[in-house]
N, C-alpha and C positions, 0 to 999 in steps of 0.2 A: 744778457740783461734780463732779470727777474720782471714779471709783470704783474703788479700788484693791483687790489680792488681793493679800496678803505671806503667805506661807509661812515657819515659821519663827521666826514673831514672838515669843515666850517664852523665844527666845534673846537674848542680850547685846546682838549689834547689831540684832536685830530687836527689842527695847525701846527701840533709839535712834530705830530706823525707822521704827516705825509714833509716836511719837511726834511725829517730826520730822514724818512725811505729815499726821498731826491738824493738827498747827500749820500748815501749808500749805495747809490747805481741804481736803484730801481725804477719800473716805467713806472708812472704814477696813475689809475685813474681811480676820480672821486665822484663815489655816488653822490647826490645833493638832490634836493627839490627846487622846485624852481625858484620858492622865496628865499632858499638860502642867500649870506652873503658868498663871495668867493673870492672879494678882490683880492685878500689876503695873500691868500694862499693858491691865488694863479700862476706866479713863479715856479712853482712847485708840480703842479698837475699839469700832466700831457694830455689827459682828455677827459672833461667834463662828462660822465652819462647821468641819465634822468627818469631810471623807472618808475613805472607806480610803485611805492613800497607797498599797497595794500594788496597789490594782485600776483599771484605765485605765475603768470602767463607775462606780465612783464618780466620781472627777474628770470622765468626761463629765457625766455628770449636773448638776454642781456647776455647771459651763459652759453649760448648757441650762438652768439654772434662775437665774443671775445674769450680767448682762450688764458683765464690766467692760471700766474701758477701759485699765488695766494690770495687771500681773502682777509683781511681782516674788520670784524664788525662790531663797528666805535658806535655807531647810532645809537641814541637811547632818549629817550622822555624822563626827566629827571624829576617834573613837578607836575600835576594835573589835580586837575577837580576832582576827578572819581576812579575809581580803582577800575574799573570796567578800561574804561581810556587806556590810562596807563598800562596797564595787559596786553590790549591790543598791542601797542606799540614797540611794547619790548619783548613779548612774546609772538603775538601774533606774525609781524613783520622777521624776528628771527625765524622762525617756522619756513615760513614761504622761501625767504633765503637759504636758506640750509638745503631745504626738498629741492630746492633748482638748481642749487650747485651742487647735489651728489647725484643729480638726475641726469647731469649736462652729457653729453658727449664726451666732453672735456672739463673733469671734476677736479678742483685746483685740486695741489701737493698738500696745501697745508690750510685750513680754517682758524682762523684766531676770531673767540669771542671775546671779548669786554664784560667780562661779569663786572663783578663790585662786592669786593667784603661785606660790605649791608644784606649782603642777601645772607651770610651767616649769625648776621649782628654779634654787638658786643655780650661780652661774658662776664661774669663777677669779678671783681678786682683781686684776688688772690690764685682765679684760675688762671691755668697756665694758658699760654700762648693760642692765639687759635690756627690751626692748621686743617689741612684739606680733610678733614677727616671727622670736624667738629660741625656737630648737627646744626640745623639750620632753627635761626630760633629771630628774623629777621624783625625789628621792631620800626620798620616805615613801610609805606604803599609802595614806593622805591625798591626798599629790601625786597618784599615780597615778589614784586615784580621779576626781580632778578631770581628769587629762588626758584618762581616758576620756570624761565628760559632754562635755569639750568637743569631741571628735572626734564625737561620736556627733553632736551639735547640728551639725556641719561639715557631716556627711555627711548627714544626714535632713532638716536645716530651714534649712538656708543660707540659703534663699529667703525667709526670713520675716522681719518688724521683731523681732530681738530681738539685745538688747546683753550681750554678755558682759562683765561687771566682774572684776578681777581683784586685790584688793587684795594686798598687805603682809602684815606682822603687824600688825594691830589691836589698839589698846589703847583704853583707856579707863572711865567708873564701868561697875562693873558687871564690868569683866573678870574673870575668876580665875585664868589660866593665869601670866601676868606678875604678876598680885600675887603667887604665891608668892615670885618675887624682889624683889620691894618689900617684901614682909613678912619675907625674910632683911638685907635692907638695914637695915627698922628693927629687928631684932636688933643690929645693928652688923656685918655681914658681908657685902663685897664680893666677891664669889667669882667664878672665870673657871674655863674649859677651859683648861690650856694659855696659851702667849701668843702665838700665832702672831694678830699682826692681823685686823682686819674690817672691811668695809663693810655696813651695815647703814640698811637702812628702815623706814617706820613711816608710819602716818595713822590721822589721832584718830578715833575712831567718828564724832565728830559730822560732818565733811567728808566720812565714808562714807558717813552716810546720805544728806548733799546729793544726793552725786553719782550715787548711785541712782537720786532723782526727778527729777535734771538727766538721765538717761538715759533713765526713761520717755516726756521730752520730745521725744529725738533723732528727727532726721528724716531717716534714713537706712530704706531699707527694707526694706533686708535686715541678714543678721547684720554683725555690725561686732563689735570686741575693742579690749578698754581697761584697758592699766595703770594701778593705783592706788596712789601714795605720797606725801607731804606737799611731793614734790619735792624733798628735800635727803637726802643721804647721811651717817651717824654712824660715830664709833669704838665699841665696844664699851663704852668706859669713860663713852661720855655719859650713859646714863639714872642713873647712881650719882650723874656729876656735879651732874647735877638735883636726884635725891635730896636731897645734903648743903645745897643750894645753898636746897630750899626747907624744912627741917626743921631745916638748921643744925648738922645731927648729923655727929660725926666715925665713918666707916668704917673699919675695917682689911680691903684689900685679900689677897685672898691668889689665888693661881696653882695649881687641885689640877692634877699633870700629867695629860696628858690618856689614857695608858696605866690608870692606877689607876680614872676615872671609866669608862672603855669596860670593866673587869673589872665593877665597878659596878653597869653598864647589864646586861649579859649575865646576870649575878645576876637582878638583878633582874626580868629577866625568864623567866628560868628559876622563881626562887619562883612570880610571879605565873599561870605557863602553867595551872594549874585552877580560877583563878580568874575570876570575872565582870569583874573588874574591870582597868586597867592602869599599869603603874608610870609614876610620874614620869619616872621616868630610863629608857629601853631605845634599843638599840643606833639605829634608824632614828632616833627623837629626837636624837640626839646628834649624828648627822652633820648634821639639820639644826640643831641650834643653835651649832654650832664651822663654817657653811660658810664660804668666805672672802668671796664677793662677793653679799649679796640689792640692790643698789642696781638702782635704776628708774627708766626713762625715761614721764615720761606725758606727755611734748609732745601724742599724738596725742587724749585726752582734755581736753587744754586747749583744745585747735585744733577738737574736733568739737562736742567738749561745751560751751565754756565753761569747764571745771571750774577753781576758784581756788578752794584748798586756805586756810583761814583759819587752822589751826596749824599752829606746826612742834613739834617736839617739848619746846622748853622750853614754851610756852605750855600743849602736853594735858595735856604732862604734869602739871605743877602743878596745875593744876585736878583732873586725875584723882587724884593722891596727898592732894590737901584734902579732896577727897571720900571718899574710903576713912578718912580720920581723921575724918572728921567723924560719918560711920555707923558708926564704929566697928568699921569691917576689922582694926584694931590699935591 
């Protein structure tokens, strides 16, 4: 039996993950802090551990006291105040993790990050595909964050087995940030930026988790990078189409221009600026979600990995939206 370390796991897809790893034979344990939730996904984990994330003396420790034989690191800070924050948390905290698990006595077989397509951002609507090869041009604190972990991972640990994953936008049960649009949808409101067309991507969490522990298997021995998308490219008006398609409900479409939403955003994040918390809508959000081109090339993940995507987007998504009706999201 494989012994796995998921960092993370209290999150969305780290509820699909370590569940997915339970079902696969694997021992489960999951790093958390202590305000994390866990009830969730206590069926699942054999053993709760609790480092400092901030200190590289805990995470050795943690490494000299359990022997695994992967790693994977789902952890990440998706929204903050300040980029300074943000940094710390998805770079700084990979750093220390990484230095203690290639320092250990006992250095897992396989490292999986959790990058995130954002850290390459979207491309022009006529460019081709983006692939692991396409420069980083990242248009959120987010992306950027991500692009830093993975230059820092270039530059210090190249030499080690560890797989950079790089997914899409992720959906799936459990999601929040998408069901807000699904939950204006079943209001009856089909809302867009503007209507300047898009190319858009997508892969269902459950295909994400696969290919995670299709990654801890990779036998490659040093780093390697891997795009992650369900393999097909959408208009902006598919997931509505879905929507109607599996609910039966009629939408009214509407177009706000996309001047009045950027006053909006700027608003909005002006009110929110002493605040703990962050808006919906602000200006870095917006450019990512009106980009023209997130489409994605994962040949080289099919071709290293294996990896065969088992949804495409009508399939998650249905199941994802039964699901939210059924637990009563709406």
């Amino acid at each position: 039996m494989k012994k796995i370390l998921v960092t993370g796991a209290s999150g969305f897809v780290g509820f699909h993950l370590v569940s997915t790893a339970y079902e696969s034979g694997c021992q489960v344990h999951a790093a958390v802090r202590r305000s994390s939730q866990i009830k969730d996904i206590t069926p699942f984990v054999e053993k709760f551990v609790y480092p400092n994330f901030n200190q590289l003396e805990s995470w050795a420790a943690l490494f000299a006291s359990e022997k695994y034989d992967y790693v994977i690191h789902a952890a990440a800070m998706t929204k903050a105040k300040s980029e300074t924050e943000m940094i710390e948390a998805n770079v700084g905290v990979t750093e220390r993790l990484l230095q203690a698990a290639f320092q250990s006595p006992n250095p897992p077989t396989r490292l999986v990050y959790v990058s995130s397509l954002a850290a390459i951002g979207p491309s022009a609507y006529r460019e081709d595909p983006i692939n692991e090869s396409t420069p980083y041009r990242p248009v959120t604190m987010y992306g950027r964050s991500k692009q830093e972990a993975e230059k820092l991972i270039r530059a210090k640990f190249a030499d080690k087995p560890i797989s950079i994953i790089r997914p899409t936008a992720v959906y799936g049960p459990r999601e929040k940030d998408l069901f807000i649009l699904f939950n204006t949808m079943n209001k009856g409101i089909d809302a867009y930026v503007g209507r300047a067309p898009q190319k858009l991507s997508f892969v269902y969490v459950k295909d994400l988790a696969e290919v995670l522990l299709q990654a801890c298997n990779s036998s490659q021995a040093v780093l390697d990078i891997f795009n992650i998308s369900d393999g097909n490219v959408y208009s902006r008006y598919k997931m509505a189409e879905i929507f109607k398609q599996t609910f039966r409900k009629r939408l009214l479409r509407i177009h706000v221009p996309y001047a009045i939403v950027k006053s909006v955003a700027h608003l909005s994040q002006w009110l929110y600026s002493n605040s703990a918390k962050t808006p919906v809508i602000y200006p870095e959000r917006l450019g990512e979600l009106t980009a023209e081109n997130w489409a994605c090339d994962i040949n080289h993940a099919e071709t290293v990995l294996g990896y065969r995507p088992k949804y495409d987007l009508k399939k998650g998504l249905t199941d994802s939206l039964r699901w939210y009706k059924q637990n009563n999201w709406f």
